[in-house]
N, C-alpha and C positions, 0 to 999 in steps of 0.2 A: 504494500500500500504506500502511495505518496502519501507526506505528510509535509504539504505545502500551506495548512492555513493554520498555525498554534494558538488557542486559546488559554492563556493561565490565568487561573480567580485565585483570586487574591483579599486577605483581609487586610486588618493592621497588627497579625502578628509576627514575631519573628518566623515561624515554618512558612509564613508564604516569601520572607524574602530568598527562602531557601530554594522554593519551589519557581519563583521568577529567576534564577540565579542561573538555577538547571532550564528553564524554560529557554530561556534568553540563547546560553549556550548548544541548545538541542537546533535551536531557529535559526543562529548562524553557521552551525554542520548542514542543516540540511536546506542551505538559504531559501529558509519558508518566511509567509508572511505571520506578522505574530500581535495576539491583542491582550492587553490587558483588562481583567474583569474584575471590578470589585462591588457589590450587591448589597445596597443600602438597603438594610434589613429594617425595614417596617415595625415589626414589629417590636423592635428596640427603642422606638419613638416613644417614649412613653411618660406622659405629665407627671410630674411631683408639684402640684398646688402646693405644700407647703413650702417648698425653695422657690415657687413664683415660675417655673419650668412646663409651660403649655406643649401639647402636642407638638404643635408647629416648628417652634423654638429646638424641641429637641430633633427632629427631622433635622432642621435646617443645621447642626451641628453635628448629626451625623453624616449628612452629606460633605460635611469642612472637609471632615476627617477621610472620608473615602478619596475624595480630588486630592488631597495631602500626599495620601500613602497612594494612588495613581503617579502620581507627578515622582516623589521618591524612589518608587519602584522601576519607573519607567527611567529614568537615571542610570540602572544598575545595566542598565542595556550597554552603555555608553558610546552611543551613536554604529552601533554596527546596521541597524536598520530602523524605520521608521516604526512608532510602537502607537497604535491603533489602541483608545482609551476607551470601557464601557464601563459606563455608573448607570445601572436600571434599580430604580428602587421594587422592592417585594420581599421576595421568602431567597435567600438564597439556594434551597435544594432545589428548587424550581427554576430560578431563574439563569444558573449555569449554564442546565440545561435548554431552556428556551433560547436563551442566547447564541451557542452555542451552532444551535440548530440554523435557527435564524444568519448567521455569519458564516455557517458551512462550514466551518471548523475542521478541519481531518482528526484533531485529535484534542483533547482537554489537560493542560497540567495544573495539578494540585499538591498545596503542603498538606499533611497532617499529623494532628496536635497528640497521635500515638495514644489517646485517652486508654484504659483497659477498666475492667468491672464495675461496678458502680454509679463512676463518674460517666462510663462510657454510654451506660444505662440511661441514667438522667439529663445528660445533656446530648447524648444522641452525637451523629457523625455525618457532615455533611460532605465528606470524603466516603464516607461508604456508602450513604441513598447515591451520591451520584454515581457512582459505579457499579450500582446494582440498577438504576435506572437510565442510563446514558444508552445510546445507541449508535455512539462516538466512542471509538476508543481514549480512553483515561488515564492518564502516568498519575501515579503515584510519588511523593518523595515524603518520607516519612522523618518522624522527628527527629532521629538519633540518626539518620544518613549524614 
């Protein structure tokens, strides 16, 4: 399979600079074109009336933060090729994948935060729905790589 179009999502934690790192480096071996994704999670918007923190307000500061770490991320390329920016706000398990699809992607890179029992349980892995739901092949780079 050509893998001419690379999609990496991306948060603002350190395993996604990991996973841009390796993206970056996969995209100039196989000079494909390459975009970064990072997915203004909705449902993180979330008012605190007591600190004066409306809906809105918190959106509009999670969106900072996504252009922030787009703009940082997309640095780590350091001009080998042009680096194509998506910020869709939603659900990120969902929207990787829509995106994704939508931009014809050949393939998907993602970090992951290695969670195990528990924690893996209650906070769930959006490194694993998307690989159990993609229909794009998905790199993995895990947290100890």
């Amino acid at each position: 399979m050509l893998y001419s179009k690379i999609l990496i999502a991306v948060d603002n934690s350190e395993f996604s600079i990991k996973a841009a790192q390796n993206g970056f480096k996969l995209a100039k071996q196989l000079d494909a074109t390459v975009a970064l994704l990072y997915v203004v999670d909705t449902t993180k918007a979330v008012a605190n009336i007591d600190t004066g923190v409306y809906p809105e307000q918190a959106l509009f500061l999670l969106k900072k933060e996504a252009e922030q770490t787009l703009n940082k991320l997309a640095d780590l390329n350091e001009g080998n090729t042009e680096v194509i920016k998506f910020m869709p706000q939603g659900i990120p398990t969902k929207d990787i994948i829509k995106t994704a699809e939508k931009w014809e992607a050949d393939l998907i890179v993602l970090g992951t935060h290695g969670r195990t029992g528990l924690m893996h349980l209650l906070v769930g892995s959006v490194s694993e729905s998307i690989i159990r739901h993609s229909k794009i092949p998905v790199m993995v780079f895990p947290s100890k790589h």
